[in-house]
C-alpha positions as CSV (number, residue, x, y, z in Angstrom):
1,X,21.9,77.6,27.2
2,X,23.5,74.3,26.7
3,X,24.6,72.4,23.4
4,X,23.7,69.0,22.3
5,X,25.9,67.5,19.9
6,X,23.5,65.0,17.1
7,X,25.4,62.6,15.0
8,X,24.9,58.9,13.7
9,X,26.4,56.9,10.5
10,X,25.5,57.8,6.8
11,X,21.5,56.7,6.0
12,X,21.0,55.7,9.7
13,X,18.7,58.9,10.0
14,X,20.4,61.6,11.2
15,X,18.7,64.1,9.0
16,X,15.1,62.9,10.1
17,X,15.6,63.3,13.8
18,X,17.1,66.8,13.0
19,X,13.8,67.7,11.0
20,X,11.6,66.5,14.1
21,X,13.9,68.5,16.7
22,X,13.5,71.7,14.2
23,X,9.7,70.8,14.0
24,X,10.0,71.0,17.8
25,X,11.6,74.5,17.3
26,X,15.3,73.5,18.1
27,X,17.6,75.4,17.1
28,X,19.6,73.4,15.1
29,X,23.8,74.3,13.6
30,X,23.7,71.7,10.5
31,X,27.4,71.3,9.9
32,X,27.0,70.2,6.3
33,X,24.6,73.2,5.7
34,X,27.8,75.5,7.1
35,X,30.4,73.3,5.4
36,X,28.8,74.5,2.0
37,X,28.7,77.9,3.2
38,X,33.0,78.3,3.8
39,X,34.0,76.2,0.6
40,X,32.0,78.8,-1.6
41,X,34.2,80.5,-4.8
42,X,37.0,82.5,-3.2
43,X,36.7,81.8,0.5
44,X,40.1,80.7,1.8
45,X,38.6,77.2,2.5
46,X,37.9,76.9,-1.6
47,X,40.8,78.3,-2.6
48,X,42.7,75.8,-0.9
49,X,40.7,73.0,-1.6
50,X,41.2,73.7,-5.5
51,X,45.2,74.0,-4.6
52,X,45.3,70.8,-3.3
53,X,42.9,68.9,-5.7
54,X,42.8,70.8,-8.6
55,X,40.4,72.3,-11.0
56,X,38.8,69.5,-12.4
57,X,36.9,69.3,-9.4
58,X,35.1,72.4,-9.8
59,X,31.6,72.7,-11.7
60,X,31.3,74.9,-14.9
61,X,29.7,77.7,-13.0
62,X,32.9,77.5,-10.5
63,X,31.9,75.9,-7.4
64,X,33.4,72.6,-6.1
65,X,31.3,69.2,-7.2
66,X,31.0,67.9,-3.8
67,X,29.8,64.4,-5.9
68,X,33.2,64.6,-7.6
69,X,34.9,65.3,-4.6
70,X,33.4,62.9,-2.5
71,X,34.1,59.8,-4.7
72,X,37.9,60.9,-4.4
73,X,38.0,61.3,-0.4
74,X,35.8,58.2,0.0
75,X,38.7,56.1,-1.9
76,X,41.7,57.4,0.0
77,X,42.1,58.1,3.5
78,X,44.8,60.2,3.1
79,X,42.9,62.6,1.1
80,X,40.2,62.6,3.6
81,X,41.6,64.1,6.0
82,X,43.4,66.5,3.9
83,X,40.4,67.5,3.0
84,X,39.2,67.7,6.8
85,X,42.0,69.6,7.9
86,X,41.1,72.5,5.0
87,X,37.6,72.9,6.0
88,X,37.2,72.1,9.7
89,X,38.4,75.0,11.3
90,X,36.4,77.5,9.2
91,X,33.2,75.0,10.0
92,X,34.0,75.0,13.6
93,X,34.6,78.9,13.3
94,X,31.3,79.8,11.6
95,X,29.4,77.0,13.9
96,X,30.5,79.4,17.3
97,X,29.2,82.5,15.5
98,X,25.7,80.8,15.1
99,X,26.0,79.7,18.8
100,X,26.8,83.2,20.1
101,X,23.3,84.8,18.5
102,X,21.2,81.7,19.7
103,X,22.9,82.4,23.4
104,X,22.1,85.7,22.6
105,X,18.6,84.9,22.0
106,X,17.7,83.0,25.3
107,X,17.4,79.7,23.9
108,X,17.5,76.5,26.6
109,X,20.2,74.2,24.2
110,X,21.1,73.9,20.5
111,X,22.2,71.5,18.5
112,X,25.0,70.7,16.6
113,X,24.5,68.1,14.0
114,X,27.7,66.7,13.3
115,X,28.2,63.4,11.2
116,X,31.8,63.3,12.3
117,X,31.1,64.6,15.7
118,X,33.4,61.4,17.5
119,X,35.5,61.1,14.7
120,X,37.0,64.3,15.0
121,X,36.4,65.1,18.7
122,X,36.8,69.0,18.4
123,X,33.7,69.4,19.4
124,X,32.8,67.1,22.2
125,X,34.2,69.0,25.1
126,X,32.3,71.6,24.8
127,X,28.6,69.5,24.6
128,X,26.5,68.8,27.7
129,X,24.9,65.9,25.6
130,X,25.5,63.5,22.5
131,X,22.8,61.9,20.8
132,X,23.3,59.2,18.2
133,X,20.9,58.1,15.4
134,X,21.7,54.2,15.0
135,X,20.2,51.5,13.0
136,X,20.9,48.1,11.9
137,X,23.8,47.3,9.7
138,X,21.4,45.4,7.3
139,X,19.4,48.3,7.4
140,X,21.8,51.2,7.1
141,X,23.1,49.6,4.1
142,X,19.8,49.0,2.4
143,X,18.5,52.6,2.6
144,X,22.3,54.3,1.2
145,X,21.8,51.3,-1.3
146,X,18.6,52.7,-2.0
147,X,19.2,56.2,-1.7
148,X,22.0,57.1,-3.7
149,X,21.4,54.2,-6.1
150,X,24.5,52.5,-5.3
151,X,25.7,49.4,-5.4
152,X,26.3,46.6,-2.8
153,X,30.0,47.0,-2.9
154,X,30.1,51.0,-3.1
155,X,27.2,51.4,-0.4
156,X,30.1,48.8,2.0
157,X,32.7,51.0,1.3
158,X,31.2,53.9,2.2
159,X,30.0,52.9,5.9
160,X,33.6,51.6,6.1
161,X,34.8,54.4,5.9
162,X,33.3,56.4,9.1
163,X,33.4,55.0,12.4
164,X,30.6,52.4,13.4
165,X,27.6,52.8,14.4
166,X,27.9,50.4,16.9
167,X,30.7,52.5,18.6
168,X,29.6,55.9,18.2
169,X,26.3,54.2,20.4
170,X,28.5,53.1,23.1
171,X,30.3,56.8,23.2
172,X,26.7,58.7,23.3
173,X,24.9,59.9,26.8
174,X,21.3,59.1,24.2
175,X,20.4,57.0,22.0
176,X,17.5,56.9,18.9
177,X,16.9,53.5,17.6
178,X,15.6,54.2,13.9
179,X,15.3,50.4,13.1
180,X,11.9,50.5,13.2
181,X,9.0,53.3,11.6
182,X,9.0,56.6,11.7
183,X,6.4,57.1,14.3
184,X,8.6,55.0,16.9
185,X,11.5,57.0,15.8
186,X,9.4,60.2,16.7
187,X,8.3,59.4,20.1
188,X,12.0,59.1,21.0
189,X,12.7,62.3,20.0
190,X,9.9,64.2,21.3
191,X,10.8,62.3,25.2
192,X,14.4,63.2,24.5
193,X,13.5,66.7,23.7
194,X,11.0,66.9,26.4
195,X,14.1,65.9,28.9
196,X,16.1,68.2,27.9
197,X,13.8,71.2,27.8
198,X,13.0,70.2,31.6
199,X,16.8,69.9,32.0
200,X,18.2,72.9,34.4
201,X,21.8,72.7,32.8
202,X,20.7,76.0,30.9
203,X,20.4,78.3,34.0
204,X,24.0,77.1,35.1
205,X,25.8,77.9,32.0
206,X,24.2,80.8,32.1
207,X,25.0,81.8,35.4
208,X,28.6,80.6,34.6
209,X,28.6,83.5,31.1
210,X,27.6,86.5,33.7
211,X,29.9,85.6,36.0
212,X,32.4,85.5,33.3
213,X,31.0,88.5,31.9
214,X,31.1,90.0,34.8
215,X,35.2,89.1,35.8
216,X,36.1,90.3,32.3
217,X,34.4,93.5,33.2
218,X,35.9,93.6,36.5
219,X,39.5,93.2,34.9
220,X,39.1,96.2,32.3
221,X,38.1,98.2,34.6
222,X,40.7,97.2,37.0
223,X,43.3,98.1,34.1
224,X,42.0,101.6,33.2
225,X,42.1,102.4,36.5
226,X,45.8,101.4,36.8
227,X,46.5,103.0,33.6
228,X,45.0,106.6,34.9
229,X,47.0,106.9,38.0
């Protein structure tokens, strides 16, 4: 099994390529879905989230308003990555647990979908391939406008705020262009995915686990032995 790392700018249509590979039936790690998961009332990611930025943030029912949240990291960068260095690790942590039991499974690769899969590079040396979703500027910035009803201004200063699309493309081993229609956005996927299910990476990292597997054996057995004479 190998990993594939997915990732692209906000509203250039990450999520829609994710839904086709799941369609597929990839096995997709959604790092937003897990980053909800560890920021849940008392984890240690909450706890210090509400330490840092205090209790307004939080909803009446206790958990953390990620809208309220997000309009504070999107205004300071400082903040940001304060915020980044809190719940990181525990993503990351929970993301390798997920990877273990689809290893464990037999899959051929996974994916990670990352939005901040260059920006962070925590991830990248451990992914056979990157795909990024671009689009358009003019386009990126009419669907957030459209999507979360913002305005031309606040829709600016939120693709400010991440790296560009234009050189997260030049950093990825794939590309899908999602300028166009959905259909066209679909037949890239399904050749991408059809390349890397043909791929033959998976049988070397397996071979590379047993042999591993098989060294770490080697060496505890090795050490009993020493330890009974």
């Amino acid at each position: 099994m190998f990993l594939v790392g997915l990732t692209g700018g906000i509203a250039s249509g990450k999520s829609t390529v994710s839904s086709v590979l799941r369609d597929l039936g990839c096995p997709i790690i959604d790092a937003d879905v897990v980053a909800r998961q560890v920021v849940e009332p008392n984890s240690p990611a909450y706890r210090r989230i509400v330490q840092h930025f205090g209790p307004d943030i939080l909803l009446e029912n206790g958990e953390i308003d990620r809208q309220k949240l997000g309009q504070i990291i999107f205004s300071s960068t400082e903040k940001r990555r304060l915020l980044n260095s809190i719940t990181h690790p525990e993503i990351h942590k929970a993301m390798f647990k997920q990877i273990l039991l689809y290893f464990l499974r037999g899959y051929r690769y996974v994916v990670l979908d990352v939005a901040l899969l260059f920006e962070t590079r925590r991830l990248t040396r451990f992914l056979n391939h990157t795909v990024v979703v671009y689009c358009d500027p003019a386009t990126q910035l009419a669907r957030l406008m459209q999507r979360d009803e913002l305005t031309q201004e606040q829709a600016e200063g939120r693709i400010a705020s991440q790296m560009p699309l234009n050189e997260k493309r030049g950093l990825a081993s794939h590309v899908i262009e999602n300028s166009g229609s959905r259909e066209d956005t679909h037949r890239q996927v399904l050749r991408l995915h059809t390349k890397l299910e043909d791929s033959m990476e998976f049988l070397l990292v397996r071979a590379l686990a047993i042999v591993t597997a098989a060294g770490l054996s080697g060496l505890l057995l090795y050490t009993v032995k020493l330890l009974v004479l």
